[in-house]
Each structure stands twice: as C-alpha cells, then as structure tokens.
N, C-alpha and C positions, 0 to 999 in steps of 0.2 A: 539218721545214721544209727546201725545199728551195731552195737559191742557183741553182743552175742554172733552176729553172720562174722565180723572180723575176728573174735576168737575160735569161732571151728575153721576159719584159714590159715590161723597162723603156724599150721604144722607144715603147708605147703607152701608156704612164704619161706619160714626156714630152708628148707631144703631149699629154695633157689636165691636166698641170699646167701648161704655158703657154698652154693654153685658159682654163683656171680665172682664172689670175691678169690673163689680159688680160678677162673678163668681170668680175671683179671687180674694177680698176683704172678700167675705166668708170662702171660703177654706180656706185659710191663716189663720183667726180668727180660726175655727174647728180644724186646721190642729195642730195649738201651743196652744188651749187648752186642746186637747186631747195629746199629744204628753209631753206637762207638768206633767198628769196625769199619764198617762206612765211612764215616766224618776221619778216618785217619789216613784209610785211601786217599782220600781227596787230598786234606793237611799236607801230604808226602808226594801226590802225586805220581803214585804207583801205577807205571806202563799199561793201560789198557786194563787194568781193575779199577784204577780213577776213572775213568770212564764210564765202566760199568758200575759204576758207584753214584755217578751220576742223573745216568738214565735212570736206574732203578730208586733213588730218590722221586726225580721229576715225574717218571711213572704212574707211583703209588700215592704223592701229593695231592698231584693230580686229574686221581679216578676216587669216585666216591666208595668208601668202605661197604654199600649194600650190594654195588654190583659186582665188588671183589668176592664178597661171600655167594654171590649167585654162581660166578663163576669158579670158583670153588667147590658146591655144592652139589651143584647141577651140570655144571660144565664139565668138571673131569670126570664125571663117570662113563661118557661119551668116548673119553679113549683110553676104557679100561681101568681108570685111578676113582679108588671108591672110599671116601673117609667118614667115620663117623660125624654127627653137627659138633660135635664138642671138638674134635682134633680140625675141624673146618674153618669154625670159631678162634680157634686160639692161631691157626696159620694166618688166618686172614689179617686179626688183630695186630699179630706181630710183626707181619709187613708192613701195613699201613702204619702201626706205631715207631715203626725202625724211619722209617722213609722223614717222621718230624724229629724223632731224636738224632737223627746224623745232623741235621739243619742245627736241634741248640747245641750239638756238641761242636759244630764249626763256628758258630756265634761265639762258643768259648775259646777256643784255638786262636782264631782270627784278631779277640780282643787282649791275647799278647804282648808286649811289647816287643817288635823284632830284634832290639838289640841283645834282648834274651835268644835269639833265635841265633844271629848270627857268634854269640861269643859262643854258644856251644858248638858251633863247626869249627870254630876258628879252636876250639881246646881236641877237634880231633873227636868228637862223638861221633859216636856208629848210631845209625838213624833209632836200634833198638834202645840204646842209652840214652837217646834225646829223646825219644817215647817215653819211660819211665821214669827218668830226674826230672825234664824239662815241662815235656807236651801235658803229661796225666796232671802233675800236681795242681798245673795251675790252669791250664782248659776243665778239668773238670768242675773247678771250683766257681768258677765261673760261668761253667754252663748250668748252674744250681737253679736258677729262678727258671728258666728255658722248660728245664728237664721236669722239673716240680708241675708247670703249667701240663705237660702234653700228659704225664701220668693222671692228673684230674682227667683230662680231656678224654682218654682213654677209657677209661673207667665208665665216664657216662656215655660212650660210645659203645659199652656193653649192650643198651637198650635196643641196638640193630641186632642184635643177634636173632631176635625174635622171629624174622624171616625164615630163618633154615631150622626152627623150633627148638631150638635148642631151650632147654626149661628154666632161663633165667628169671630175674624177679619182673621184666616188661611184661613178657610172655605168660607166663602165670596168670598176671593181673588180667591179661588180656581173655585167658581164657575164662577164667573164672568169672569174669564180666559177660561173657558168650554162652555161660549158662547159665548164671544166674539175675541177670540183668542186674547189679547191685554193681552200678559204676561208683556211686560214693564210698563206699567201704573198702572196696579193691582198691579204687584211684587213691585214697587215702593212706592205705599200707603202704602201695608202690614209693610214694613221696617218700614217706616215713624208712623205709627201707632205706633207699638211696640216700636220704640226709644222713643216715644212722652210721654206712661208709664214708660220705666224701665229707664233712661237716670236722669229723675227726683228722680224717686223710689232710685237709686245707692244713687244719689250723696245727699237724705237723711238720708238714712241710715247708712251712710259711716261717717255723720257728728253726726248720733246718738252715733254710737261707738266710735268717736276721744271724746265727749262730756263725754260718762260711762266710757271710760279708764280714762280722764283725773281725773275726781270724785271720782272713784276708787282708780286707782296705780297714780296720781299724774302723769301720763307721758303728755308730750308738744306734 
C-alpha cells in the first residue's frame, strides 16, 4: 500500500466527501420533513391525502433506491424533465428517505397513550392544537431511535448514487480504481472516508436518544 498514490488522491477525496456530506445533510432534512408530513396524514386520517400518504409510503418502501434514480435520471428526460445527477440524487434520496421516516414517525404517534389522545378532544382541541401540544412533543420523542437509524441508513445509501455519476466518495474511488488499478489505496480511503462521517454521526446520535429517553421515561 502505497501513502504517496493515497496522498496525490486525497484532494479528490475531499471534494467528494464534502459532496457526500452536503447531499446527504439535504436529503435527510427533505427526507423527515416530508416524511413527518406523511406520518400526520395518516395519524389524523386526512380525506384522501391519508391515502395518498399511504401509497406513496408502500411505493417507495418498496422499490429499490437504484431503479428510482434510474428512473429519475434516465426516465424523465424522455418526457421532456431534465435534472442535473446532483438535483436527481437529492429527489431520489428524499423520497425514498421520507417513505422510512413517515413509518418511525407513526411508531412514534402510535406508541402514545390514547388516553392522552382522547382527553384532548374531550378539552375541545382543534386537530392543529393537538398537533403541537399533544402529537409533536411526544411522537417525536419517541420516534428518536426510529429516526436516528434511517438517517445512518441514508447516509450509506449515498454509495448508490454512483450509477447516475454523480462524484461522490463511491464513485471517485471507483474511478480512480479504473485508471489506475490501485484498488488497495482507493478501497482504503473510501472506508476511511465513510467511517470518518458515520462513526461520529452514530455515536451522536446514539447520545441524542440515551439523552430523549432519559427526559422522557426517566431511564439511566
């Protein structure tokens, strides 16, 4: 293994680890706000947006994120819609990411206790009141470990992007491996790259939720 071939890379590493991380710092944001939106549909059971709240859940669960981005990529320039990889990337991401955050944010809603549900109808809440006093403080809190998982998951889901070239840190490695046959050195970064986001990303997140249980249920 050579230190000299991995330090004339690491200017092209750079640039697709603060690629990686600014694609994946969007989607994540997109992905649990849309995905919140969803999961309150449902909760509420909103006339025919619960529905479609549904479908497009079980949809995007459902189909794997490479042929969403194919179909994204390849697909709609066929009827005229033509998006950069990077704005293809982050749509694709965010659906597919929303479609698991609606699921922990209804794990969290669900794991309520009704009788919180029903005394605030019976005090005369407006469904927006019971969204903000009721539903948020404590679904959300509860959807913490849920939410914490699919944001890793996401993250490393970045490495599919490499299909529609977008110049993340997979991609990179892959090409740099395609010219210069030096798979140990590439493959070596790549890891080191991705443990250097998600290794930190864990072990905050990890300390988010021992912090909301604690706040919460009082557990040590």
């Amino acid at each position: 293994m050579s230190w000299q071939i991995m330090q004339s890379a690491l200017p092209l590493f750079e640039r697709a680890f603060v690629l990686t991380l600014k694609l994946s710092a969007i989607s994540v944001v997109l992905a649990t706000a849309l995905g919140l939106v969803l999961a309150l549909l449902r909760e509420y059971r909103t006339p025919v947006l619960s529905h479609i709240s549904t479908v497009f859940q079980e949809l995007f669960r459902n189909t794997p994120l490479l042929i969403q981005l194919f179909f994204l990529y390849y697909g709609l320039p066929s009827v005229g819609i033509m998006w950069s990889a990077q704005t293809c990337a982050i749509v694709g991401m965010s659906i597919f990411g929303a479609a698991y955050m609606s699921g922990a944010f209804e794990g969290g809603f669900s794991g309520m206790p009704r009788v919180q549900k029903e005394s605030a109808r019976a005090l005369g809440l407006a469904p927006l009141q019971m969204i903000r006093h009721v539903t948020l403080p404590q679904g959300l809190t509860r959807s913490v470990p849920a939410v914490a998982a699919n944001i890793i998951f996401m993250v490393k889901e970045t490495s599919v992007f490499t299909v529609i070239a977008v110049p993340e840190l997979t991609n990179t490695a892959r090409d740099l491996i395609g010219m210069y046959y030096r798979s140990d050195e590439y493959l070596f970064m790549l890891v080191v790259a991705y443990a250097i986001i998600l290794i930190p990303l864990s072990i905050i997140l990890t300390l988010l939720e021992r912090r909301v249980r604690r706040g919460t249920f009082g557990d040590n």
